[in-house]
C-alpha positions as CSV (number, residue, x, y, z in Angstrom):
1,X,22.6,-18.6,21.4
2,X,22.2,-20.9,18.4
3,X,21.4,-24.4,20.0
4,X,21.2,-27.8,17.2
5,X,19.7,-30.5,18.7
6,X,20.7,-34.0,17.0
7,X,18.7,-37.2,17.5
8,X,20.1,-40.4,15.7
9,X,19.5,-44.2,16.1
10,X,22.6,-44.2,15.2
11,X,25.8,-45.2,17.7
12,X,28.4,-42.8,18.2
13,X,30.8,-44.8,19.8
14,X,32.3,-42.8,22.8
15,X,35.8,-42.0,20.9
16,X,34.2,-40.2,18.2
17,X,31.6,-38.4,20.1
18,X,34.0,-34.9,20.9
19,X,34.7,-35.3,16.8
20,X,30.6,-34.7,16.4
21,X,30.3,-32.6,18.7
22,X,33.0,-30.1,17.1
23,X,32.2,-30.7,14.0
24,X,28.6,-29.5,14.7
25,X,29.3,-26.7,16.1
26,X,31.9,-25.3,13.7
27,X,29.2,-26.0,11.0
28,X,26.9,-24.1,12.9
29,X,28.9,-21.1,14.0
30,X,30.7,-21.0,10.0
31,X,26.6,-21.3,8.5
32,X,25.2,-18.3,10.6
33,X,28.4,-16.3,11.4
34,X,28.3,-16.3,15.0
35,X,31.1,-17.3,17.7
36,X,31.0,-20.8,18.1
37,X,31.6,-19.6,21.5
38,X,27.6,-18.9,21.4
39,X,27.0,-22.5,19.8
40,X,25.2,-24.9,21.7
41,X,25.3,-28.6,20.3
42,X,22.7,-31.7,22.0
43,X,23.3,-35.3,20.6
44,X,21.0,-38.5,21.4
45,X,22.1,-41.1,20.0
46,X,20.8,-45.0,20.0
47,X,17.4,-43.6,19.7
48,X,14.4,-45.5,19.0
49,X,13.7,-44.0,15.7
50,X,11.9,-44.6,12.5
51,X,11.5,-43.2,8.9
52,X,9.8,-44.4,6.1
53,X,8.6,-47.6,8.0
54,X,11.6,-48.9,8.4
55,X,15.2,-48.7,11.3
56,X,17.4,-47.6,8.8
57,X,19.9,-44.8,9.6
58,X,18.0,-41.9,10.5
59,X,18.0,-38.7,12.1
60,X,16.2,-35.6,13.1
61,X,17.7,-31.9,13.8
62,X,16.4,-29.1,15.1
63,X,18.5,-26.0,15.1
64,X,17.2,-22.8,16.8
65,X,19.0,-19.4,16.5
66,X,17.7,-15.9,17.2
67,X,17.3,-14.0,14.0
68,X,17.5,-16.9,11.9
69,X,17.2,-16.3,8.2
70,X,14.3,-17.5,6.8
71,X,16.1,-16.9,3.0
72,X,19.2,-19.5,4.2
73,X,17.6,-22.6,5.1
74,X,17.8,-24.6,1.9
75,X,21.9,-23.7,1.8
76,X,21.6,-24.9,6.0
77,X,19.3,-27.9,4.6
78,X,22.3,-28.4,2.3
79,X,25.0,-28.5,5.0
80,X,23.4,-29.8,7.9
81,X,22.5,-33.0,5.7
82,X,26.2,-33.3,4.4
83,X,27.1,-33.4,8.0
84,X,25.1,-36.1,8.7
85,X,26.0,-38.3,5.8
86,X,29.4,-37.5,7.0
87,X,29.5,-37.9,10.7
88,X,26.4,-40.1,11.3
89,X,26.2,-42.2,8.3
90,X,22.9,-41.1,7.4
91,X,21.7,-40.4,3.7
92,X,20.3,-36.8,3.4
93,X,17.0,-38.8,2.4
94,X,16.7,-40.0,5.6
95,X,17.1,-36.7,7.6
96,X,14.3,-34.2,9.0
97,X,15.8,-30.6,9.9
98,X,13.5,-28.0,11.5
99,X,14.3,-24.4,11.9
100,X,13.4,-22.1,14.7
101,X,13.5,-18.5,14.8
102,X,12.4,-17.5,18.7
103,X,11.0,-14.0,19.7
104,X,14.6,-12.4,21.7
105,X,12.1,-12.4,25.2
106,X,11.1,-16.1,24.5
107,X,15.0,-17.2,24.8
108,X,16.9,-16.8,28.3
109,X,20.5,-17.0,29.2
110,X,22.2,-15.7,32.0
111,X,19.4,-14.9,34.5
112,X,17.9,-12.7,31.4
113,X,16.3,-13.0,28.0
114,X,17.6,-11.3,24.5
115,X,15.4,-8.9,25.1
116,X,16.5,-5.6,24.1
């Protein structure tokens, strides 16, 4: 259930794209404990993006989870902007993370929602 969403205007060149992927979703599944079996991962690259008033590298992530915890997302802050100076080449100055915590009926999979 955890989906991140990355947007970069930044290239991944197609060889290294399943390395990203992977490595965002391990980072994912290892920071909240859940199967990375559950772990959804979106990348847009060569986006038109800007930060600061200027093109430099750049990115934006949103990661949504149920049950999110509101107490770890300066340690997720932490990692999620390591693996962006890692794997996308952008500074952890230049990167924007938002964190989602949807109500269970307001998140679907599988013809139902997490609705208990």
């Amino acid at each position: 259930m955890p989906v991140l969403h990355i947007t970069t205007n930044q290239t991944i060149p197609a060889e290294d794209r399943s390395g990203v992927l992977l490595a965002a979703s391990t980072t994912v599944s290892e920071m909240l404990g859940k199967p990375e079996s559950y772990v959804m991962v979106h990348l847009e690259d060569c986006q038109d993006l800007s930060f600061g008033g200027t093109s430099d590298p750049t990115c934006i992530m949103q990661l949504k989870s149920l049950g999110l915890p509101e107490e770890q997302t300066a340690d997720f802050s932490s990692r999620l902007c390591d693996f962006a100076d890692v794997h996308l080449s952008v500074e952890p100055d230049r990167t924007y993370i938002e964190f989602i915590n949807p109500p269970r009926h307001m998140w679907g999979y599988d013809r139902h929602t997490f609705q208990r």
